[in-house]
C-alpha positions in Angstrom: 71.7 -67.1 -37.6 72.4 -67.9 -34.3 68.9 -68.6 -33.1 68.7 -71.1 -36.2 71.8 -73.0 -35.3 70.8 -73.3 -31.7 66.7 -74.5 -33.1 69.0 -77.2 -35.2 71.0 -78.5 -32.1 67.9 -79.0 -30.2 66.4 -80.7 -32.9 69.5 -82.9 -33.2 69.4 -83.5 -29.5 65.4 -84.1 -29.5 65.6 -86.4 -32.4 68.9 -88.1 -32.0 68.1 -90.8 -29.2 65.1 -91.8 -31.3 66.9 -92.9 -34.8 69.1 -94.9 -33.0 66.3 -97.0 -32.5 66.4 -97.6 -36.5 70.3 -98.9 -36.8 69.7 -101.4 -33.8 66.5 -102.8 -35.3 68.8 -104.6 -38.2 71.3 -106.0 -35.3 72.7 -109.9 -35.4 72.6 -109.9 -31.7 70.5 -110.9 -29.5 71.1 -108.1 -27.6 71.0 -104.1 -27.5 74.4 -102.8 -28.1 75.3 -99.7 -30.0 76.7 -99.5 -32.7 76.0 -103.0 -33.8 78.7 -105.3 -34.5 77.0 -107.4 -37.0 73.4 -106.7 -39.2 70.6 -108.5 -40.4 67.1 -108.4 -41.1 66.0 -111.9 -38.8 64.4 -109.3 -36.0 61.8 -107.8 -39.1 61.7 -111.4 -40.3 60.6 -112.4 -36.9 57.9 -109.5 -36.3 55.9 -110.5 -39.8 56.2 -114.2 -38.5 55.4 -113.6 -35.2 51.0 -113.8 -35.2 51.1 -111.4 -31.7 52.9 -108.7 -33.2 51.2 -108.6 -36.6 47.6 -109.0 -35.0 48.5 -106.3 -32.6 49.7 -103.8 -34.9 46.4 -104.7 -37.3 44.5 -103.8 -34.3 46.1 -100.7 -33.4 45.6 -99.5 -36.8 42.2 -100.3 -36.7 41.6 -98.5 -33.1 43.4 -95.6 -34.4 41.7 -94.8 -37.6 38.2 -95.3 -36.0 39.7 -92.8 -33.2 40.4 -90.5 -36.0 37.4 -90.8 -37.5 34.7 -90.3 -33.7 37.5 -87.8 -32.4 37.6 -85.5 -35.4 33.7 -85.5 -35.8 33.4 -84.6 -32.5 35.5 -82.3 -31.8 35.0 -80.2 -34.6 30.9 -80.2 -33.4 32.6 -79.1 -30.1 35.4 -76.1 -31.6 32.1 -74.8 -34.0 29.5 -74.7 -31.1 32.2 -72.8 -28.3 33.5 -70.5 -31.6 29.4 -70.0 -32.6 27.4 -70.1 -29.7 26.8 -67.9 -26.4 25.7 -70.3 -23.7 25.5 -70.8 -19.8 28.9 -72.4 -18.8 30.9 -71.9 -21.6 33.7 -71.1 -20.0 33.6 -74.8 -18.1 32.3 -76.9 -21.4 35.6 -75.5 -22.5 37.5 -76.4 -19.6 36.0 -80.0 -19.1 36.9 -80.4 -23.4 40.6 -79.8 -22.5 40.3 -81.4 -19.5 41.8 -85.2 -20.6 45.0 -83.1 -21.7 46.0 -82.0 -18.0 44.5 -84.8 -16.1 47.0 -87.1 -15.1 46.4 -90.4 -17.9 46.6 -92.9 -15.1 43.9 -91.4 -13.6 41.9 -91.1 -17.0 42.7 -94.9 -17.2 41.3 -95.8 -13.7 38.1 -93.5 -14.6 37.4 -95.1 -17.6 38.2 -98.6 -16.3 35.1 -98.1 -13.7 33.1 -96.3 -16.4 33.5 -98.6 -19.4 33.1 -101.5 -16.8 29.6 -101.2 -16.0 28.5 -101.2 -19.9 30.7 -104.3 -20.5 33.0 -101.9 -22.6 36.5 -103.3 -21.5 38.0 -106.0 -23.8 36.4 -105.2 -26.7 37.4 -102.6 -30.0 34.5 -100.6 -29.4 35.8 -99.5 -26.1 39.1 -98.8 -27.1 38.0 -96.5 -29.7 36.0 -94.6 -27.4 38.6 -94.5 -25.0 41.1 -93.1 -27.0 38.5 -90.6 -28.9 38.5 -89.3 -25.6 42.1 -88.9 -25.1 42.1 -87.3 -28.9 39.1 -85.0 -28.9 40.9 -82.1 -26.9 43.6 -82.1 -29.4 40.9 -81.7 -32.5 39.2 -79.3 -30.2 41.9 -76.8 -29.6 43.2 -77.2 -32.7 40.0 -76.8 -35.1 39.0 -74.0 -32.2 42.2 -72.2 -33.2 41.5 -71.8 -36.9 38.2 -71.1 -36.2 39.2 -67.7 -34.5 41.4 -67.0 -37.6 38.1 -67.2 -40.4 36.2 -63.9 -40.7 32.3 -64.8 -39.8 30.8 -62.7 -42.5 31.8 -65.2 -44.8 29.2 -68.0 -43.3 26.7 -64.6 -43.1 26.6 -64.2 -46.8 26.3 -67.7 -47.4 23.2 -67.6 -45.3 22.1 -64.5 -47.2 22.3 -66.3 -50.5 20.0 -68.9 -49.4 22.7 -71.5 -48.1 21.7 -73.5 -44.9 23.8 -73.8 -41.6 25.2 -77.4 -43.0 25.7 -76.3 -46.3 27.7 -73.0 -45.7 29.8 -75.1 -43.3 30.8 -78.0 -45.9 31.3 -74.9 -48.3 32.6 -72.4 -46.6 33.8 -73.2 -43.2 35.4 -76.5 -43.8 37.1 -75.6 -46.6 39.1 -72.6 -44.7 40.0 -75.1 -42.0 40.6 -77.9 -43.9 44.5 -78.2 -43.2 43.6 -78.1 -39.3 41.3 -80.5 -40.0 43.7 -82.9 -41.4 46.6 -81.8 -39.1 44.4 -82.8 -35.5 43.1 -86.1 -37.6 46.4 -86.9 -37.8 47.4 -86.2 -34.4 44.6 -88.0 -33.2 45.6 -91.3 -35.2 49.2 -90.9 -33.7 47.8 -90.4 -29.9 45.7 -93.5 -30.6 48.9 -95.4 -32.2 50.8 -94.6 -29.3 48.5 -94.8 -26.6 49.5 -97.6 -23.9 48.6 -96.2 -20.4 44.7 -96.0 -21.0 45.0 -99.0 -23.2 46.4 -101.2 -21.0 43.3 -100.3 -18.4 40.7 -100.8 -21.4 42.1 -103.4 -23.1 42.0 -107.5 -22.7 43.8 -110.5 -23.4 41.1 -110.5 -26.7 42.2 -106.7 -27.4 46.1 -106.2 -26.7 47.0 -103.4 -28.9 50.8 -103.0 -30.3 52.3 -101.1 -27.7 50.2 -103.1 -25.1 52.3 -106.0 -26.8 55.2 -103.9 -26.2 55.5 -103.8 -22.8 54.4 -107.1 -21.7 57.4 -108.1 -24.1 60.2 -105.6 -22.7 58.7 -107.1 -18.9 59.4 -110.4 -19.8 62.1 -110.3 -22.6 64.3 -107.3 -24.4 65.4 -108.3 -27.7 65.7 -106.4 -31.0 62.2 -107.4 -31.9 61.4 -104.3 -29.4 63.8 -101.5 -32.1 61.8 -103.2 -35.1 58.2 -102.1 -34.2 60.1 -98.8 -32.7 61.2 -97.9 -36.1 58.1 -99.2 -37.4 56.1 -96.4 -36.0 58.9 -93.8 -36.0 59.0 -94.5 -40.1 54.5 -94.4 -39.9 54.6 -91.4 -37.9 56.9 -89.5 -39.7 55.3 -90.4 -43.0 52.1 -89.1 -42.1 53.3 -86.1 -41.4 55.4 -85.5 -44.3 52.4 -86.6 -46.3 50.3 -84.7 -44.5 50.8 -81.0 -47.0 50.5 -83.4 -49.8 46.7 -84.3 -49.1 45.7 -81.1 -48.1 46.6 -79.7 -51.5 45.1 -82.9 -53.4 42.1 -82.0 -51.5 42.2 -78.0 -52.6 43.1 -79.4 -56.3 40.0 -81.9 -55.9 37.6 -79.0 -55.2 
């Protein structure tokens, strides 16, 4: 009982600071102050009017649902090869997969500023996808790697014995058993690619400003309520991925 009531006070402390960012985006102020003395909905109204928010937050949708899409492909390829295969250097493939996860981001950003640089990557959608696919792969990886370890291999053996190829007792066997790890690192990977700003900023130009580029060159110049609305924007999107997250993973077992 005791352990639960001290998990629920963290929780309460974790999460607290966060939803006040919800009351404060329907202030009548112009300013931050807590609890608000008046309400109103002119701060949304001015988000959907305002073309740089709207066109940012289109684009970081877009970034971080093709980064779902590369980072999950590839980092299941990467958890399935390590969890399969007996190779030279394993040990360091699987140190260099995690490695954007420890590495400092600012220093991931400067790397990938001189990378991307040379192949005329910077500015443009294509390089922000790959930039934050790299950011997002390590979280697929250990993830998919994880529940991968849990799925008894003789399974995928008497596929093969019952004529099945590689490919097909993976989409038929494999995936299936992994699917909710599967969706939950797709999901984390949309939310890391939502969220990102540091590598962003690095990557991106005045043609690609992502919504929390957009952000902070706001809160740098200006700090009005505008800045609570698109908080609780993605505190709402965040949390309803994740609380619809069980949902499609049962659709999908339902669906097969």
């Amino acid at each position: 009982m005791w352990l639960r009531l001290f998990v629920a006070v963290m929780l309460i402390l974790m999460i607290a600071p966060i939803l006040v960012m919800i009351p404060l985006s329907f202030s009548g102020e112009v300013a931050f102050n807590f609890p608000p003395e008046s309400y109103s909905t002119k701060w949304y109204a001015n988000f959907l009017t305002n073309d740089q928010w709207t066109v940012g937050l289109g684009r970081s949708l877009t970034v971080a649902l093709f980064t779902a899409i590369v980072s999950t492909a590839l980092g299941i390829m990467a958890a399935l090869a390590l969890n399969k295969l007996e190779f030279p250097g394993k040990k360091i493939f699987m140190n260099a997969m995690v490695a954007p996860m420890i590495i400092p981001v600012v220093v991931v950003g400067i790397a990938m500023y001189h990378s991307f640089a040379g192949f005329k990557l910077t500015n443009t959608l294509i390089g922000l996808v790959l930039a934050h696919s790299i950011l997002a792969i390590p979280i697929v990886f250990v993830t998919v790697l994880a529940s991968l370890k849990g799925i008894d291999k003789n399974l995928e053996l008497a596929a093969l014995s019952l004529g099945s190829n590689h490919l097909g007792a993976f989409f038929k066997v494999t995936l299936p058993l992994i699917r909710t790890s599967v969706v939950a690192s797709a999901l984390f990977a949309f939310i890391t690619s939502l969220d990102e700003v540091v590598v962003s900023i690095f990557i991106a130009g005045a043609k690609t400003k992502t919504l929390p580029i957009v952000m902070w060159e706001n809160m740098r110049t200006q700090v009005d309520p505008t800045i609570a609305v698109v908080s609780s924007l993605l505190i709402v999107v965040t949390a309803a991925i994740f609380l619809l997250a069980p949902g499609i993973t049962q659709a999908g077992r339902n669906a097969k």
